[in-house]
C-alpha positions as CSV (number, residue, x, y, z in Angstrom):
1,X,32.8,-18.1,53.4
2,X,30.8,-15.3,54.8
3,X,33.3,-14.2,57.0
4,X,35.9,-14.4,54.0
5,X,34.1,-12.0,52.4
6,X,33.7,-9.7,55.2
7,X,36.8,-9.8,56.3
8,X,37.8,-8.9,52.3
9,X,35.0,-6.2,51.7
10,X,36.5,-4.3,55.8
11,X,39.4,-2.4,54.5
12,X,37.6,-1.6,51.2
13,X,34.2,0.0,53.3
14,X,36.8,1.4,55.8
15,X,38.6,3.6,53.1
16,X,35.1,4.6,51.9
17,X,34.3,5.8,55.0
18,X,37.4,7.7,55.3
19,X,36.8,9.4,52.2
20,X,33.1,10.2,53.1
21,X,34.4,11.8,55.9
22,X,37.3,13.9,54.8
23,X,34.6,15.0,52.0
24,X,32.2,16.1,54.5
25,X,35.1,18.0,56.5
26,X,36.2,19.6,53.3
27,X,32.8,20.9,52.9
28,X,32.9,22.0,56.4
29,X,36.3,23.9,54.9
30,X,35.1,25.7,52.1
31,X,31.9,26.7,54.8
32,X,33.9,28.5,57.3
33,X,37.0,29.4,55.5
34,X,36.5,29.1,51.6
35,X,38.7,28.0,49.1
36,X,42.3,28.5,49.1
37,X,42.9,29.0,52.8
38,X,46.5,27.6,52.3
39,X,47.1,28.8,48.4
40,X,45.8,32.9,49.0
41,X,49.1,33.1,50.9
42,X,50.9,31.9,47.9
43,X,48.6,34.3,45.6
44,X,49.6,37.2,48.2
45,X,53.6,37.0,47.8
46,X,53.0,38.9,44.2
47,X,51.0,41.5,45.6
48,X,53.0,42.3,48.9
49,X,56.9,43.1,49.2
50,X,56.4,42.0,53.1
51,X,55.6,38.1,52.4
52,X,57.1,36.8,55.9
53,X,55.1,39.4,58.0
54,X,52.5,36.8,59.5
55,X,53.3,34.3,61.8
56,X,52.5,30.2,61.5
57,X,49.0,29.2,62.2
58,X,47.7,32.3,61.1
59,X,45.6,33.2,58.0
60,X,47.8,34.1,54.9
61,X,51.2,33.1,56.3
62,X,53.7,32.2,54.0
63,X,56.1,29.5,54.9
64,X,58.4,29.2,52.1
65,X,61.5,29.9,50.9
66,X,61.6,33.0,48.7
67,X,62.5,31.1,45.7
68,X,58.8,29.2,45.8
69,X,57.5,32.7,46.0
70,X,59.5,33.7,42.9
71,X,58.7,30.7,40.8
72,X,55.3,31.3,41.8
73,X,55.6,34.8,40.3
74,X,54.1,34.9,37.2
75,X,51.1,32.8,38.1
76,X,50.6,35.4,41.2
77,X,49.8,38.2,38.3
78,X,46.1,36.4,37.8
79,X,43.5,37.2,39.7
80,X,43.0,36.1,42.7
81,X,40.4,33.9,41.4
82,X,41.4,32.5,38.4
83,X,44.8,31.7,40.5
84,X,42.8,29.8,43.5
85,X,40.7,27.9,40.6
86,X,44.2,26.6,39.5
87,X,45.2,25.6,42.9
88,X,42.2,23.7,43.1
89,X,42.7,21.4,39.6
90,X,46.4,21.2,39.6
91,X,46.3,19.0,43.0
92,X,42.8,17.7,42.1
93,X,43.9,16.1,38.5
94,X,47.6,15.2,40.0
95,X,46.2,12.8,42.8
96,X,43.6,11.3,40.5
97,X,46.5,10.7,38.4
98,X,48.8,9.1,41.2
99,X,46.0,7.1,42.1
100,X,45.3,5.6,38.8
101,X,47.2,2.4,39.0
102,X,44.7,1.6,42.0
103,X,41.2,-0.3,40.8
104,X,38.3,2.4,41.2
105,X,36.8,0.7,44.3
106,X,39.9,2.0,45.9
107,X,41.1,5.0,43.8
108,X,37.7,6.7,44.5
109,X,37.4,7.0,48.3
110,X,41.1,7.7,48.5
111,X,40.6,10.6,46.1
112,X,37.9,11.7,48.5
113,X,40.2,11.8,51.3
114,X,42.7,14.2,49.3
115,X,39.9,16.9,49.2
116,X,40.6,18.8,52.2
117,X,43.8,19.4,50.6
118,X,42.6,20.1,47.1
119,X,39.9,22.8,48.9
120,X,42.5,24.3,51.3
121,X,45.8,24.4,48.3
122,X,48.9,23.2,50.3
123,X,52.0,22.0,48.7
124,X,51.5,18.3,49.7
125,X,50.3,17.5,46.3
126,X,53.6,18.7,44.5
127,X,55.6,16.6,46.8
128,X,53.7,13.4,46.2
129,X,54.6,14.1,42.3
130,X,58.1,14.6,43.7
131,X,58.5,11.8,45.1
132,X,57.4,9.8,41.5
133,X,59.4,12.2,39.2
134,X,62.2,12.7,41.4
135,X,64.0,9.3,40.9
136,X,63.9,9.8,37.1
137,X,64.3,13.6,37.1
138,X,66.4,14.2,40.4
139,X,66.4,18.2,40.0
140,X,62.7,17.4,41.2
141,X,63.3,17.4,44.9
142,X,64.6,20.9,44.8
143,X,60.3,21.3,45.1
144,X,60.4,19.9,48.5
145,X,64.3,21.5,49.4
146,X,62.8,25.2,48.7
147,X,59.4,24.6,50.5
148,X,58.9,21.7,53.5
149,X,62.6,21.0,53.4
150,X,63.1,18.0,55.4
151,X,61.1,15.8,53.3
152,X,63.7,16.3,50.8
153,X,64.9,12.7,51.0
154,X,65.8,12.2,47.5
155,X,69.6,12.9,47.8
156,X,69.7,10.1,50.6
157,X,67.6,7.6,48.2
158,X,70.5,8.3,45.9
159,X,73.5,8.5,48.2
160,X,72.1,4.8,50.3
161,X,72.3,3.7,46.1
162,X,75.7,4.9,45.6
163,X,73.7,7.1,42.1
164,X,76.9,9.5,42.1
165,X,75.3,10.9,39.0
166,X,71.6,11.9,40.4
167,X,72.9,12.5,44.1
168,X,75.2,15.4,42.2
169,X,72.1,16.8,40.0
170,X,69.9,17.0,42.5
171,X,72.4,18.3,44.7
172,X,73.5,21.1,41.5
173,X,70.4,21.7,41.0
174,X,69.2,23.0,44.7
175,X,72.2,25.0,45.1
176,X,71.4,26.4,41.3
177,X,68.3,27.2,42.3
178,X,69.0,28.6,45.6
179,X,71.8,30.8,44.3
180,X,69.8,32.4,41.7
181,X,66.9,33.1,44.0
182,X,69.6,34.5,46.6
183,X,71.4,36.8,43.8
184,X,67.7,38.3,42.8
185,X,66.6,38.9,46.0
186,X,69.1,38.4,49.6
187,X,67.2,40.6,51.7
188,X,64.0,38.0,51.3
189,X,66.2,35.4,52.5
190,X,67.3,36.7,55.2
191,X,64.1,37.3,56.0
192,X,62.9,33.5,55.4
193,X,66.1,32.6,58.3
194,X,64.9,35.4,60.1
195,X,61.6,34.3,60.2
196,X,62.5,30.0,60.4
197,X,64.3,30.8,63.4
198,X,62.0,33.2,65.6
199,X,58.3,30.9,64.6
200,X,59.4,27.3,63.9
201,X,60.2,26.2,66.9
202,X,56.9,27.1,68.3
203,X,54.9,26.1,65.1
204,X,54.6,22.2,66.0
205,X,53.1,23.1,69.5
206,X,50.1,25.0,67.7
207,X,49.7,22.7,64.4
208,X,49.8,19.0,63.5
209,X,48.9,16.4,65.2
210,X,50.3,16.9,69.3
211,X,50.3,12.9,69.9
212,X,52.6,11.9,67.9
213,X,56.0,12.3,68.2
214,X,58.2,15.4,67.1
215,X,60.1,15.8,64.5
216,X,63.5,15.0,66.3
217,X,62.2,11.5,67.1
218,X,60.6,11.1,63.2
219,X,63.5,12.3,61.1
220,X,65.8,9.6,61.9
221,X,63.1,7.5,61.7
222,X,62.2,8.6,58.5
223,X,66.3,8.5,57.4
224,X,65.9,4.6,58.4
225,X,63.0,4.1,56.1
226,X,64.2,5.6,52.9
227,X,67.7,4.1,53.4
228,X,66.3,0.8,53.6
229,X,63.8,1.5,50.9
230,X,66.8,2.3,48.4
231,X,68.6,-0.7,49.5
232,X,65.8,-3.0,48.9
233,X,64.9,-1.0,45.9
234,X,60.9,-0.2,48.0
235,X,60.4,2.9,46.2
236,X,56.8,3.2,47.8
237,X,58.4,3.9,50.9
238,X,59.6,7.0,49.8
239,X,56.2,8.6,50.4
240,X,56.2,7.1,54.2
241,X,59.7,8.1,54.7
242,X,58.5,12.1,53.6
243,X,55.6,11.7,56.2
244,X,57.6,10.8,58.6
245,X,60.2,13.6,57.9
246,X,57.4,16.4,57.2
247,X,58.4,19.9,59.8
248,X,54.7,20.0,61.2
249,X,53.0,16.4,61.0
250,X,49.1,17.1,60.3
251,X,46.5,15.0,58.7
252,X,47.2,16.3,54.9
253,X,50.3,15.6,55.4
254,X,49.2,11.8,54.7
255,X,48.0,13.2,51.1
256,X,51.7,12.0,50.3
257,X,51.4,8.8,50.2
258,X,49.1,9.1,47.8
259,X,52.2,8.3,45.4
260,X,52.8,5.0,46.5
261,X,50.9,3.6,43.9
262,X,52.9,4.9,40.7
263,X,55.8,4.3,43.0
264,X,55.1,0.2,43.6
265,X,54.1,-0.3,39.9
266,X,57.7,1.9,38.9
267,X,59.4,-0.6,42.0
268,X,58.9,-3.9,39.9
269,X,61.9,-5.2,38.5
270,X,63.6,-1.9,40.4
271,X,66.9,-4.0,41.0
272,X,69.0,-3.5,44.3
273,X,72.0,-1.1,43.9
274,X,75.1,-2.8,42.3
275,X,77.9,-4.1,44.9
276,X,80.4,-2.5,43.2
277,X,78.7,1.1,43.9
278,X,78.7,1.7,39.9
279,X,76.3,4.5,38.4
280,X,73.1,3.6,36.9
């Protein structure tokens, strides 16, 4: 019985000592760096016309297309401050919330390992919400089209489902998006190509995580995941699938699959798609 309830408690103290540790390492963050090292960049795009002018891996790079800078716009007015503080709560309340379903013994330490991304303000945290909203509301993945763009997997999910209807709003939607952003500003977008195709190819060998694979290897891997998900209607494995597909592949990249709770409680009674390839 004793080792019953070891072998029970070891993947419960094992997550709490994951989150221990990305805790301390955030503090280590915030000690050399401070907050925001990711979300300043964001912040800076309001303040400078020149927002591709620093490379990958460097302080302040923005990585983006232009038409996350411009929806970031308004909110790039505030402060530098009172911008970071919301960088800080949005991702810090949103994984607390795709946690919830999880019993507290659980949700707690794997909120713990979020905060080096809540500290540093990536995106990862909109694309986890992404991935729940997105089947419901498929204009959602334009998020994760306009900003990591290969973990926009959505349009598959929908396409492996035969959901004519979402796979053509999610699909309007992008190229809504897009063309707007293009009409109100095409030199920045040239600049974004510019920019994608002189850095990215050398980004992976300087970030992430150099042992695993790259993403040629991972992106049919991660196609193979999501289509099998959406045949078997596993919509937690849309997370894993956006891991798998993410351009650089570093530790808060995993932040993610912090959405496959919401995801399994929305995947009961989440039926197969219909064999006669019917909306729905």
């Amino acid at each position: 019985m004793q080792n019953v309830s070891i072998r029970q408690r070891l993947p419960r103290d094992l997550v709490w000592i994951v989150g221990i540790a990305c805790a301390v390492n955030a503090g280590m963050v915030v000690a050399s760096s401070g907050f925001g090292y990711d979300s300043h960049a964001y912040w800076l795009t309001g303040q400078s016309g020149d927002i591709y002018g620093r490379p990958p891996n460097t302080k302040d790079a923005f990585l983006y297309s232009p038409a996350f800078a411009q929806a970031l716009w308004p909110l790039t007015q505030l402060p530098w401050p009172v911008f970071g503080v919301i960088f800080i709560l949005a991702p810090a309340l949103t994984f607390a919330w795709l946690l919830r379903p999880l019993r507290w013994q659980w949700g707690v330490p794997l909120w713990l390992a979020t905060l080096p991304e809540i500290v540093t303000g990536n995106v990862f945290w909109l694309l986890a919400l992404t991935a729940v909203l997105g089947l419901r509301h498929p204009g959602a993945w334009t998020v994760a089209a306009l900003t990591k763009i290969t973990p926009c997997l959505g349009p598959i999910w929908f396409l492996a489902r035969r959901e004519w209807r979402n796979l053509g709003l999610s699909v309007a939607v992008i190229g809504t998006v897009t063309a707007v952003s293009v009409a109100l500003d095409a030199d920045a977008w040239a600049d974004w190509l510019a920019f994608l195709s002189l850095h990215m190819s050398q980004a992976g060998d300087a970030m992430g995580i150099p042992v695993l694979p790259p993403l040629a290897i991972r992106l049919p891997l991660a196609l193979a995941v999501v289509v099998f998900g959406a045949l078997t209607g596993r919509r937690q494995l849309i997370p894993v699938a956006m891991v798998l597909s993410t351009p650089v592949l570093a530790i808060a990249s995993f932040t993610m699959l912090t959405a496959m709770p919401r995801l399994a409680r929305q995947a009961n009674g989440y039926q197969r798609p219909p064999a006669d390839g019917g909306d729905h």
